[in-house]
N, C-alpha and C positions, 0 to 999 in steps of 0.2 A: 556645426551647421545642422538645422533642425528641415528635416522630409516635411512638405505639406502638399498634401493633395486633397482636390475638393468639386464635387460638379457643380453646375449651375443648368437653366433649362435657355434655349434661345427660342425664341419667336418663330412659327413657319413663314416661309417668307422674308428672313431677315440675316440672312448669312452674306449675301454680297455687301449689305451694311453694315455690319459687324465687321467683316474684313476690312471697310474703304475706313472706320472710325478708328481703327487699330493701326493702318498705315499712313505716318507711321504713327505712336502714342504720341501721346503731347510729351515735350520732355522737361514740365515739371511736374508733370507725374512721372518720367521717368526718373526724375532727379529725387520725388520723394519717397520713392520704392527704392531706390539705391543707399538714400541717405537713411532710412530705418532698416537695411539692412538685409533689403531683401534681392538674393540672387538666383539665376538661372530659371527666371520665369516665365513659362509658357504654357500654355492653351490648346486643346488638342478637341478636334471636332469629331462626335459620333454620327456619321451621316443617317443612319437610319432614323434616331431619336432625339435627334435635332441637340444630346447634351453636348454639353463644354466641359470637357476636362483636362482642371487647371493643373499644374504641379509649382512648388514653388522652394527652392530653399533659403532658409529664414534664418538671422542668430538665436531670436527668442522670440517669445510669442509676443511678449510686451509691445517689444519695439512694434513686431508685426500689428497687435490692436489697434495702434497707436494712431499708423495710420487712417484710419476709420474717422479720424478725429481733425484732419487737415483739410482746409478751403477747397484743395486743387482734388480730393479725393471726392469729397462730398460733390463738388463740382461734375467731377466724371461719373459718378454716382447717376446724379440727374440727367446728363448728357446721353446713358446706355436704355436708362429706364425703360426706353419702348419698347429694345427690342430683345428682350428678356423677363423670366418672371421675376420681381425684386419686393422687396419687405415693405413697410410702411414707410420706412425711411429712404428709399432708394435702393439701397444696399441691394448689391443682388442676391437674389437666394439662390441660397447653397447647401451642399449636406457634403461635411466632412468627410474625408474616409480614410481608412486605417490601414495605416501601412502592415502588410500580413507576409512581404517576403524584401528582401534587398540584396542585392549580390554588390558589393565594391570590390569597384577595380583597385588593388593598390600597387599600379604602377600608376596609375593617372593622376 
């Protein structure tokens, strides 16, 4: 299982709509973030600077682009557009970041 983590910026003004579009996800986007493989996904809010940050763990990256490429994705893509900054395609932007420490549990 592959660490990905990644921010995005939200909209001022747009966090109680972000929250109400999330609860809960639709679930065939739930079902196609399951089905390409991607687990223990969550979102964490910087209240200062209004970012979002994601974490998400992945099998591979493949599967993870993949999604990018599904009806129900591109779908939610458009659905969030407002209330965030997003690419030309929808997609929301984002800037990668680098995993630079990790402690595993291995009893869990």
């Amino acid at each position: 299982m592959l660490r990905k983590a990644f921010v995005m910026q939200l909209h001022a003004g747009q966090l109680v709509e972000y929250r109400r579009r999330h609860t809960p996800i639709w679930p065939e986007l739930e079902a196609v973030l399951q089905a390409h493989g991607v687990r223990n996904y969550s979102i964490h809010l910087h209240p200062q600077t209004l970012q979002l940050f994601a974490y998400a763990e992945i099998e591979n990256e493949e599967r993870w682009a993949a999604i990018a490429h599904t009806p129900v994705c591109r779908k939610w893509w458009t659905h969030m557009r407002d209330l965030m900054d997003t690419n030309a395609d929808d997609s929301p932007a984002s800037i990668a970041l680098e995993e630079v420490f990790h402690l595993s549990n291995p009893k869990s």
